[in-house]
N, C-alpha and C positions, 0 to 999 in steps of 0.2 A: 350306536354310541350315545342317545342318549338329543334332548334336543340342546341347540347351541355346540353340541362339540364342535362343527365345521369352524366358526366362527371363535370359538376358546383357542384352537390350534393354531388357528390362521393369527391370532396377537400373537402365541408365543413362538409362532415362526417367523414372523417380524420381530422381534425383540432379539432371536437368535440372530438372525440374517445382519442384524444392524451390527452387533458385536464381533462377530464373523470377516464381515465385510473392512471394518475396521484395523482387525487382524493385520488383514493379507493385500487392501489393495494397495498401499501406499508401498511397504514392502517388493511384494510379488514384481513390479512396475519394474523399481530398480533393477532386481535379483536377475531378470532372462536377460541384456546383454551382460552382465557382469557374467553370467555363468557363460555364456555363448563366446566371448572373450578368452577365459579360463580356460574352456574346453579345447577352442584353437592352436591355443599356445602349447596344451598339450599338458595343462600342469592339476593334476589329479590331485596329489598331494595338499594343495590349494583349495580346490572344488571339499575335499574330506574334511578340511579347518573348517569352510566357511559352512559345510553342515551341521559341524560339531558345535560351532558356532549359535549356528541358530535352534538346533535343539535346546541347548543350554535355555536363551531366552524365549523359544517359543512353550518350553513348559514351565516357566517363571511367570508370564502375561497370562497364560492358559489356566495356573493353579490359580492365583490373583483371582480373574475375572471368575470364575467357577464356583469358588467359595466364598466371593460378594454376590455372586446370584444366589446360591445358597440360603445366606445369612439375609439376604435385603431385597430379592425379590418380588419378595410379594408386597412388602411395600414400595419399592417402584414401581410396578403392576400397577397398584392404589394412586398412586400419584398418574400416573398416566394415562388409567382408561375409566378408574373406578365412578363413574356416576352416571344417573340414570337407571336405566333396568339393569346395567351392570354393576352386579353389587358383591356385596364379601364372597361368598361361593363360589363365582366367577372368579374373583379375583386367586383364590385362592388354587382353583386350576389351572389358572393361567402360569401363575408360580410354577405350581409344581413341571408343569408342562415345558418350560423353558428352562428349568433349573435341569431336567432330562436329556433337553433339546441340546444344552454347553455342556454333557458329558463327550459331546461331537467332536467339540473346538481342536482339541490335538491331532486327532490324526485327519479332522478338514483340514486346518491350518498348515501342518507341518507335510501333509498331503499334495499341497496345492503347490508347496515349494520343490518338490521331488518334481510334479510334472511341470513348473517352469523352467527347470534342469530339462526337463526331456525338451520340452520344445525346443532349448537352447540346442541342442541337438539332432535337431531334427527330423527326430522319432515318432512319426506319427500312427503309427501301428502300437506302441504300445499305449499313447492316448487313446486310441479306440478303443483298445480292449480294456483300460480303466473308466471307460464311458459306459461300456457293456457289463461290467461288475458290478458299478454303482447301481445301475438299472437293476438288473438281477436281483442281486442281494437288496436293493430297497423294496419291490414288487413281492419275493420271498417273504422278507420282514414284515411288509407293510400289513402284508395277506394275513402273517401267524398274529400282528399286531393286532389287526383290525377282528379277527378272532375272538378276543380276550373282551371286545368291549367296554373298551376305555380308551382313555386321550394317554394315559401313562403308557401304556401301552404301545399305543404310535409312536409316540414321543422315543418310547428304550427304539421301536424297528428304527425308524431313522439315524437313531447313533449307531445302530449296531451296524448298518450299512454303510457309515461312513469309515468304521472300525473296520471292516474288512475290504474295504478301498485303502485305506493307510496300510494294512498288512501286504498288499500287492506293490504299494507304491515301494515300501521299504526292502522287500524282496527282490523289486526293479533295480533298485538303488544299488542294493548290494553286490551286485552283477556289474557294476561301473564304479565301486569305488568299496572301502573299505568300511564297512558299518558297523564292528564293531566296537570301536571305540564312539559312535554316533551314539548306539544303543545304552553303552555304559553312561556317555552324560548325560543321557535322559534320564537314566535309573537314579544316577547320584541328585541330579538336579528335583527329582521328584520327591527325594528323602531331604533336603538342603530346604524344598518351601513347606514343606509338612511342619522343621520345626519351625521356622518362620511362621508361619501361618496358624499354628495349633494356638499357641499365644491368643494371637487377634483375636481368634472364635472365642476364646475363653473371656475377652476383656468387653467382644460384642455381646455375650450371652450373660454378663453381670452385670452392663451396665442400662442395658437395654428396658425399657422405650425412653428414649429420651425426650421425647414432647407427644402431647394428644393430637397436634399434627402434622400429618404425615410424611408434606413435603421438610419438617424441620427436622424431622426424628432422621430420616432416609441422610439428611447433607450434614446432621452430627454423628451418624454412625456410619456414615460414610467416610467422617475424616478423618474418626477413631480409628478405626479398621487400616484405611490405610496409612496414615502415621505409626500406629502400633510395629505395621510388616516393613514399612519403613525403616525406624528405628532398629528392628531384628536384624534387619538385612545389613544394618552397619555398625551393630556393634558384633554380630558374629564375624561380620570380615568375608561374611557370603560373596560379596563383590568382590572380593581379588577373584573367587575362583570363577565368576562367569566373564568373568574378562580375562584369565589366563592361556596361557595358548597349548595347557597340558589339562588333564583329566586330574591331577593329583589338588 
């Protein structure tokens, strides 16, 4: 891979992990007795809302953070590691490295919440066997990754391993509750931040660089960006429908 890749990865699997983790622990915490509750009571119908629910905002925080890695990574990157023998090239794989590593974030995130469902339940068999997928499918990936001889390369194995831990988890799911209407808010919510979000890229990519440096450029197009998807998100009226209790 090249010298330095061990070391290029390892930032931009810290820089994921931190976003990741952000995600899902404050959330996740809450989520296992309120599902473990739900599930006692016997009220499914409930556990379907509160999925439907959080797809809604789990691929609204997912779109968000993904296309500000995108658009501003790698000067975050700059701002955080860049000095010394670490310098633009560096910096520059690291971007791209970590902007590959949040193609993850959905089906980790909205992954993670299906198997605090199961443990609410106390399913431990089919945690093992999404312990035994991830493994798999990441050593599979890792191997055709590491093949290619690149860090981009890692970077897609690792998502695609967690894409096909989300496709088990969501298969689990559907076996204990109704996913179809789960799948439809994802689909709609995925078309609902695109417009929201196409904007901002547009107002990030004309108004861009805003200062020579880097930590000032990264907290002005940091607050355009999100004021911009802000603003969309309330003058479309997008908010009634993530807080609505129908798909419509």
């Amino acid at each position: 891979l090249g010298e330095g890749a061990v070391a290029i990865y390892g930032y931009a699997a810290r820089l994921q992990g931190s976003v990741s983790q952000a995600l899902i622990l404050g959330l996740s915490t809450v989520l296992l007795p309120h599902f473990a509750s739900l599930w006692a009571l016997g009220k499914k119908d409930d556990i379907a809302f509160l999925f439907r629910r959080l797809a809604r905002w789990t691929v609204l925080a997912v779109a968000y953070l993904t296309v500000g890695i995108f658009l501003m990574g790698e000067t975050a990157t700059q701002v955080l590691f860049q000095r010394g023998a670490f310098e633009a090239p560096q910096t520059a794989q690291v971007s791209l490295a970590w902007f590959l590593l949040s193609l993850s974030l959905l089906p980790h995130v909205f992954g993670t919440f299906i198997a605090k469902f199961c443990s609410a339940m106390g399913d431990a068999r089919s945690l093992l066997v999404s312990s035994a997928i991830l493994f798999v499918s990441t050593w599979i990936a890792g191997w055709y990754g590491a093949s290619t001889g690149t860090i981009g390369g890692i970077a897609v194995a690792y998502t695609v391993s967690f894409l096909v831990t989300g496709i088990y988890w969501i298969a689990w799911l559907s076996q204990q509750v109704r996913t179809g209407p789960v799948l439809g808010d994802m689909a709609i919510s995925l078309f609902r931040c695109a417009l929201i979000l196409a904007p901002a890229i547009a107002v990030d990519y004309w108004l861009r660089p805003f200062s020579a440096t880097a930590i000032v450029d990264l907290l002005c197009r940091g607050a355009l960006y999100s004021a911009t998807a802000l603003l969309l998100f309330v003058v479309t009226r997008s908010y009634s429908w993530f807080v609505a209790r129908n798909s419509g």
